[in-house]
N, CA, C and O atoms as a CHARMM CRD file, in Angstrom:
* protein
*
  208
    1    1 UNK  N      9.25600  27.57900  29.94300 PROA 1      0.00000
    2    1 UNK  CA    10.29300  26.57600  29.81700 PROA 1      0.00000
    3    1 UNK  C      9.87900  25.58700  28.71000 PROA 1      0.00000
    4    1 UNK  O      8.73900  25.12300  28.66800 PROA 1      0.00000
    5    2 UNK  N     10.75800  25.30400  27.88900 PROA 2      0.00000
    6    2 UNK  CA    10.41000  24.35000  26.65600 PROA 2      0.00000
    7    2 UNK  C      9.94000  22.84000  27.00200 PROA 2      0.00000
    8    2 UNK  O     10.18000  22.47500  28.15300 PROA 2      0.00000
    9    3 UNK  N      9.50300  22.21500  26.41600 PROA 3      0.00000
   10    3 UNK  CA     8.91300  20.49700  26.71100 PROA 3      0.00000
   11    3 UNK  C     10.35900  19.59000  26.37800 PROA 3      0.00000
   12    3 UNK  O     11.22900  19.78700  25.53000 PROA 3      0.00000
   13    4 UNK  N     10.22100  18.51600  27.42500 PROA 4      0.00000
   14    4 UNK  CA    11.31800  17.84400  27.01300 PROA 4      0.00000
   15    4 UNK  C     11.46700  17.29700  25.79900 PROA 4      0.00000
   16    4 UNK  O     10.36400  17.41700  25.26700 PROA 4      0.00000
   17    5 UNK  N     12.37200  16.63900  24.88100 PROA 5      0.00000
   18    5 UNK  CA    12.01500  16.15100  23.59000 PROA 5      0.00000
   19    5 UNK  C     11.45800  14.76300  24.07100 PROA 5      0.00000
   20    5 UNK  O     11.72900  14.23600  25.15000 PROA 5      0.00000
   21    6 UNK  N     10.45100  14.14400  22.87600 PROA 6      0.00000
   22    6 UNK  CA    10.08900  12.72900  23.46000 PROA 6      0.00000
   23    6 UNK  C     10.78800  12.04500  22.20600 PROA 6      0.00000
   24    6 UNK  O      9.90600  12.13200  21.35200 PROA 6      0.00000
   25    7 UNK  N     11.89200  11.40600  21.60300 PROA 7      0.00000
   26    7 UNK  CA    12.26800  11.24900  20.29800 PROA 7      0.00000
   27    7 UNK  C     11.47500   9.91100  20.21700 PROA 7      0.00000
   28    7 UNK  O     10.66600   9.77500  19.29900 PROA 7      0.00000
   29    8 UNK  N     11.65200   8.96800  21.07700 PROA 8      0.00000
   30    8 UNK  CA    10.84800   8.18100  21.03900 PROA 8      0.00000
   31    8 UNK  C      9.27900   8.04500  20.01700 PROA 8      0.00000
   32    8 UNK  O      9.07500   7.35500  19.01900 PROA 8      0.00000
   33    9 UNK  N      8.51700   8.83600  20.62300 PROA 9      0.00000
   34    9 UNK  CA     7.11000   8.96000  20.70900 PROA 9      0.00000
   35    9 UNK  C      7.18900   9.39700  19.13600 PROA 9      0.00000
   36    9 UNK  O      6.36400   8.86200  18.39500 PROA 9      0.00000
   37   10 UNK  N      8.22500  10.43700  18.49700 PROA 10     0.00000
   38   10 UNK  CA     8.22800  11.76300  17.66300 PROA 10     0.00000
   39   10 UNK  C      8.83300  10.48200  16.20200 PROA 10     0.00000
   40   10 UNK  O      8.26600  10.38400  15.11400 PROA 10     0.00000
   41   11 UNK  N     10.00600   9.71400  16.61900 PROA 11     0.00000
   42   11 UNK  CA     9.82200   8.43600  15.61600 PROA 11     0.00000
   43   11 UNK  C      8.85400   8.00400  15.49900 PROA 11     0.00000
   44   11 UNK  O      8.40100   8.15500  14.36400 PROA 11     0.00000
   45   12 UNK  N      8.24500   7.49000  16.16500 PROA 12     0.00000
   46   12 UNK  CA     6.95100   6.22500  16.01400 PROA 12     0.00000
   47   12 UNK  C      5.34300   6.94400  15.26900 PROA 12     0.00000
   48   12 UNK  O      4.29600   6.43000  14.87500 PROA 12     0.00000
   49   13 UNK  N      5.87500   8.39600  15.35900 PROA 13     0.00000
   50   13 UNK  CA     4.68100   9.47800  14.63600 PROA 13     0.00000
   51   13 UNK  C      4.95900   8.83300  13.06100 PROA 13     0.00000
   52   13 UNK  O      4.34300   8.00600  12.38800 PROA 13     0.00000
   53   14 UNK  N      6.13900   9.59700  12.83900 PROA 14     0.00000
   54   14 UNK  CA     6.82300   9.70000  11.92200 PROA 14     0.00000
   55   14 UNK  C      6.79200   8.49900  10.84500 PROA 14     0.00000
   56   14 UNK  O      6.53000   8.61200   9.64700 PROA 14     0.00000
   57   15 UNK  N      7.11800   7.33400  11.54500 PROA 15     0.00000
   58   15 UNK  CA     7.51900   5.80900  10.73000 PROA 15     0.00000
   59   15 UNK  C      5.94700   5.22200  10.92400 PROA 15     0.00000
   60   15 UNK  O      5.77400   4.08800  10.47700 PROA 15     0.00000
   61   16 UNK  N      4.94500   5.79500  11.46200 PROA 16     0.00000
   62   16 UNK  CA     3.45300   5.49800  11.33900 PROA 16     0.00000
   63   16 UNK  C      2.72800   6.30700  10.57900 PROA 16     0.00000
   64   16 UNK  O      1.50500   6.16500  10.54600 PROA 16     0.00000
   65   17 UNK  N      3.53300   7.54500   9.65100 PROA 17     0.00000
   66   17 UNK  CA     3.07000   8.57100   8.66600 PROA 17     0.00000
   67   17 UNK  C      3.67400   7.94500   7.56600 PROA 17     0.00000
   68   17 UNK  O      2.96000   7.95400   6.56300 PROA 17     0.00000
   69   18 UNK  N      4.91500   7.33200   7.42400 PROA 18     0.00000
   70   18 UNK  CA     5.48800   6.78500   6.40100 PROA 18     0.00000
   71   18 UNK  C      5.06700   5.50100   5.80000 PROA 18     0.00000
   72   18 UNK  O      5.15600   5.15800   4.62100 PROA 18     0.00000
   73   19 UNK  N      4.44300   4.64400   7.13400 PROA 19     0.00000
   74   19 UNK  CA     3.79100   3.36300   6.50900 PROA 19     0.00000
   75   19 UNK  C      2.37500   3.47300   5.64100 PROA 19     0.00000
   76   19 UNK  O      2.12400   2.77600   4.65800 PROA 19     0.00000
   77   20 UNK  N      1.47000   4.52400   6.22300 PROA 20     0.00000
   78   20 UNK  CA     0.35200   5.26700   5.84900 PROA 20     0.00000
   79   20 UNK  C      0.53700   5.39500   4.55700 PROA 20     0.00000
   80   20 UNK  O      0.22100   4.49800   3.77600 PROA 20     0.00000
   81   21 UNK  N      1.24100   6.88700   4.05600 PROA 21     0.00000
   82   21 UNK  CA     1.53300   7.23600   2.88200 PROA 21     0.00000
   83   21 UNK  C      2.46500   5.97900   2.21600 PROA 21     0.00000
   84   21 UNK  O      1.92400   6.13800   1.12200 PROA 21     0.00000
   85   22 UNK  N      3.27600   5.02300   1.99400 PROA 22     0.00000
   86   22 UNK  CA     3.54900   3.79300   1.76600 PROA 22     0.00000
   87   22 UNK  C      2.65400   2.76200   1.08200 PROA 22     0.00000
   88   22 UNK  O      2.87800   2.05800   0.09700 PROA 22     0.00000
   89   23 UNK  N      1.20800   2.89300   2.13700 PROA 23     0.00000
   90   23 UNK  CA     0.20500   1.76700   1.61300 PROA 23     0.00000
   91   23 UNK  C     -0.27500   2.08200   0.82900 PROA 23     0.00000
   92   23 UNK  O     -0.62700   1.23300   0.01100 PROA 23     0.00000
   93   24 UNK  N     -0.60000   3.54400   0.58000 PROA 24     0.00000
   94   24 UNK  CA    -1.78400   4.42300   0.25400 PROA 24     0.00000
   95   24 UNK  C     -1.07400   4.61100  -1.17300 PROA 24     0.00000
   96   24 UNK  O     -1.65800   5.19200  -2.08800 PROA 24     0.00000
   97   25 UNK  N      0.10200   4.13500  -1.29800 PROA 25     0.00000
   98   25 UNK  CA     0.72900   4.37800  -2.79400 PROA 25     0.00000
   99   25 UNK  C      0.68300   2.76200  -3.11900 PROA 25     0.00000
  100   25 UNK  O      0.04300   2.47900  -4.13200 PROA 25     0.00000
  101   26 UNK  N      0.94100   2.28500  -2.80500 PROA 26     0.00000
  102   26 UNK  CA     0.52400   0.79600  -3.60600 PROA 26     0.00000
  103   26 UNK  C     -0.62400   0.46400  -3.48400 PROA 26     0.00000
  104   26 UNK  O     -0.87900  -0.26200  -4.44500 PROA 26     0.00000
  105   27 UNK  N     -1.67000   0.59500  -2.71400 PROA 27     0.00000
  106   27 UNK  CA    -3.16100   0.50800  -2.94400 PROA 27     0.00000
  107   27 UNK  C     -3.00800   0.99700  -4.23500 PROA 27     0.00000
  108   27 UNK  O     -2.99000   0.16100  -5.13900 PROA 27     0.00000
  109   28 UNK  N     -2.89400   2.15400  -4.51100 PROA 28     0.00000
  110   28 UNK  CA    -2.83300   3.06000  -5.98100 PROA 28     0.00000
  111   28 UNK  C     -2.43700   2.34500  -7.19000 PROA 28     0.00000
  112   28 UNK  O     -3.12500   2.06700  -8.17200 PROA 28     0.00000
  113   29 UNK  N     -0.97700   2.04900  -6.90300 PROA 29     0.00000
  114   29 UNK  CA    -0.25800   1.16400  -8.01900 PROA 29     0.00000
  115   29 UNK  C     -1.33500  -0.10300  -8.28100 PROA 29     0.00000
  116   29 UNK  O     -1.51600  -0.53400  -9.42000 PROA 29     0.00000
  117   30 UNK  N     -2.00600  -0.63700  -7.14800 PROA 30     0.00000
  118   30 UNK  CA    -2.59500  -1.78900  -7.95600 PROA 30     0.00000
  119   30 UNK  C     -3.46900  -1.66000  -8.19500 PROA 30     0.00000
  120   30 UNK  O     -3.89800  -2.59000  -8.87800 PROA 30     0.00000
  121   31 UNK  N     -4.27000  -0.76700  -7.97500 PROA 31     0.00000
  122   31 UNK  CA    -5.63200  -0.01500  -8.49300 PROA 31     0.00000
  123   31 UNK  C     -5.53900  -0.05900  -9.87700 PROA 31     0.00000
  124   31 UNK  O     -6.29300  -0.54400 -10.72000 PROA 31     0.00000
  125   32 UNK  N     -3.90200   0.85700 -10.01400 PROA 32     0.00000
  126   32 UNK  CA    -3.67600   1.36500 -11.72600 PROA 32     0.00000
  127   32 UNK  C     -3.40200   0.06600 -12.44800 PROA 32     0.00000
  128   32 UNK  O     -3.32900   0.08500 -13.67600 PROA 32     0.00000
  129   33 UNK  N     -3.25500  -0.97400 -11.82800 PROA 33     0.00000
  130   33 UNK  CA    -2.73700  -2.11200 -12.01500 PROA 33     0.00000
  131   33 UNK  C     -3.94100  -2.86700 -12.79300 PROA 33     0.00000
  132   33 UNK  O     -4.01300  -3.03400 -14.01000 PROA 33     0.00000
  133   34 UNK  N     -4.81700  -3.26000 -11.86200 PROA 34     0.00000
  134   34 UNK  CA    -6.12400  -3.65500 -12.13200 PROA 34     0.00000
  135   34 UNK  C     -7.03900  -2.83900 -13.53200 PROA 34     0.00000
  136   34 UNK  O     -7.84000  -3.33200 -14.32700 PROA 34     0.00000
  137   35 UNK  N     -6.75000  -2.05600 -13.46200 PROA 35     0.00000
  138   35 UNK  CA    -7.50200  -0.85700 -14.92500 PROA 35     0.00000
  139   35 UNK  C     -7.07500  -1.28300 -16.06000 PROA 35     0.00000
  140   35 UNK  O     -7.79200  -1.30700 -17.06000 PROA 35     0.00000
  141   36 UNK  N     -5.66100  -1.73300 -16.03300 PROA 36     0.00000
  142   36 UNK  CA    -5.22400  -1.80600 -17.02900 PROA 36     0.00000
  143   36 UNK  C     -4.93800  -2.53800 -17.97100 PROA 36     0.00000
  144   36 UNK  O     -4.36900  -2.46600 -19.06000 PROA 36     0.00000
  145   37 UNK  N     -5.71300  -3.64800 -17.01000 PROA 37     0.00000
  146   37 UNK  CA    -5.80900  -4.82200 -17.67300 PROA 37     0.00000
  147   37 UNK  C     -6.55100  -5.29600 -18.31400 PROA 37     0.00000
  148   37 UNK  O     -7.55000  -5.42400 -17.60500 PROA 37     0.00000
  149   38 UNK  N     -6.74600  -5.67500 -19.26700 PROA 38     0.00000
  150   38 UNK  CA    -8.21500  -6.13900 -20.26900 PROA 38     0.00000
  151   38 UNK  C     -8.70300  -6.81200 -19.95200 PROA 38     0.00000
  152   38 UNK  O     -8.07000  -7.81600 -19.62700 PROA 38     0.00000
  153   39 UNK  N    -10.21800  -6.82700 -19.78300 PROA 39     0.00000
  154   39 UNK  CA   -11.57300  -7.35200 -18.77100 PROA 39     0.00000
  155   39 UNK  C    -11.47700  -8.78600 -19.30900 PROA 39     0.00000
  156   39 UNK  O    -12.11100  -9.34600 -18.41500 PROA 39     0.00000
  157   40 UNK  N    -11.21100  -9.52000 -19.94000 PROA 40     0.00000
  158   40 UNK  CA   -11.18200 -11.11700 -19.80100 PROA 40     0.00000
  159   40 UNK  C    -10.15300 -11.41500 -19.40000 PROA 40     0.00000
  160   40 UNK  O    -10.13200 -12.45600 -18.74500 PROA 40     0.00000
  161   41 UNK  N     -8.94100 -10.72600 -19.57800 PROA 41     0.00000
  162   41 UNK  CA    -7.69000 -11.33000 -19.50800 PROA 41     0.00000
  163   41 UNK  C     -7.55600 -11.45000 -17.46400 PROA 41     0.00000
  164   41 UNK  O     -6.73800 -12.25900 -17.02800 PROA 41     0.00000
  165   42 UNK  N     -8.19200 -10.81500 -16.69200 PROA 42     0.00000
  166   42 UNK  CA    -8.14600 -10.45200 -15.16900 PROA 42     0.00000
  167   42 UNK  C     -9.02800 -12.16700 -14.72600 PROA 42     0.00000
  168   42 UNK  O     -8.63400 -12.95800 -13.86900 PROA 42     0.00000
  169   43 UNK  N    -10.17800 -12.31300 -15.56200 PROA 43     0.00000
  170   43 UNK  CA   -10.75400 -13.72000 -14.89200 PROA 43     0.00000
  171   43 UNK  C     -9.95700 -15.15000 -15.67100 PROA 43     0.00000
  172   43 UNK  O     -9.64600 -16.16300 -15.04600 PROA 43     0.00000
  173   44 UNK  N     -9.78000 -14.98700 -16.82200 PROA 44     0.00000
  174   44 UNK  CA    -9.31200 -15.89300 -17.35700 PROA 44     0.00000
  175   44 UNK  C     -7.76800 -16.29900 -16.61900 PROA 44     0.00000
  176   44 UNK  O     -7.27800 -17.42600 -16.69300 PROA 44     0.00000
  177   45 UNK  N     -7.35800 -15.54600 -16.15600 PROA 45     0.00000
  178   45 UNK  CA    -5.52400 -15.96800 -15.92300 PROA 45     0.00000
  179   45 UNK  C     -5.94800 -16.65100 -14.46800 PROA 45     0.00000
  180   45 UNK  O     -5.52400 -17.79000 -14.27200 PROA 45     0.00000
  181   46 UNK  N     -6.95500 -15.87500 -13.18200 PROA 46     0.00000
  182   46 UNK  CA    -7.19700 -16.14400 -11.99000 PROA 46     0.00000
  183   46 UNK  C     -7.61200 -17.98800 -11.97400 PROA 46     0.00000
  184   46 UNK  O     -7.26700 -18.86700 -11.18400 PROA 46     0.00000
  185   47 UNK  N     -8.31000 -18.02700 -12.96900 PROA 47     0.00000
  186   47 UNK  CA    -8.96200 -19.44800 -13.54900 PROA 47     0.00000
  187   47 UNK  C     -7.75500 -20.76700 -12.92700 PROA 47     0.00000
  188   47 UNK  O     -7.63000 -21.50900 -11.95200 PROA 47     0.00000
  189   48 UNK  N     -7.06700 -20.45500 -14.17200 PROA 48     0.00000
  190   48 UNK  CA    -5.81700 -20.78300 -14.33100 PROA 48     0.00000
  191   48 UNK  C     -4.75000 -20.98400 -13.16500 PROA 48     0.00000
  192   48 UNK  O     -4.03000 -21.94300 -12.88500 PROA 48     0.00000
  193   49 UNK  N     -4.84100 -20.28200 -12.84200 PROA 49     0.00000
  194   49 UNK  CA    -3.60300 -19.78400 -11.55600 PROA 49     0.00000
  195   49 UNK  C     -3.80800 -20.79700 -10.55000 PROA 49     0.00000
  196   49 UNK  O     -2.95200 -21.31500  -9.83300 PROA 49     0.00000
  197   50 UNK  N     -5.65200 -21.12100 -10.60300 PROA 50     0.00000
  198   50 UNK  CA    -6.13500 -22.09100  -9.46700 PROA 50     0.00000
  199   50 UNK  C     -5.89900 -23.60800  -9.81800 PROA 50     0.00000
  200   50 UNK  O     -5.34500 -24.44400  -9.10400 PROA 50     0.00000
  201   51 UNK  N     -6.33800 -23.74800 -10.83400 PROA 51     0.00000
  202   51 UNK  CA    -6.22700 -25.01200 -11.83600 PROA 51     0.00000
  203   51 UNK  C     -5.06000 -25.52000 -11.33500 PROA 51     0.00000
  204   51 UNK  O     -5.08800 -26.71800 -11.05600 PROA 51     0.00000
  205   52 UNK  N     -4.05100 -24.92700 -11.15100 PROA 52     0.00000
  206   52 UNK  CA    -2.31300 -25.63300 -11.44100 PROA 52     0.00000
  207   52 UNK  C     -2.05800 -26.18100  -9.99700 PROA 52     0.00000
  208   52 UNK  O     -0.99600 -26.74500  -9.72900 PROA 52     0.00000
């Protein structure tokens, strides 16, 4: 005899696989983010940012 469906349980898999893969792509983006920026220009602006 088959298992009842749990849709419940089977969302909350699902939208807890999507937040996962979600983070795990903007971790990325700002990773690529951070690289790409030219090594004075990353401390010099932070400086600044505090200053104001």
């Amino acid at each position: 005899m088959p298992r009842a469906p749990n849709y419940g349980q089977e969302r909350k898999e699902r939208d807890r696989q999507k937040a996962a893969k979600k983070a795990e792509k903007q971790a990325a983006k700002v990773a690529a983010k951070e690289r790409s920026k030219p090594e004075g220009e990353s401390e010099s602006q932070t400086n600044t940012e505090t200053a104001e």
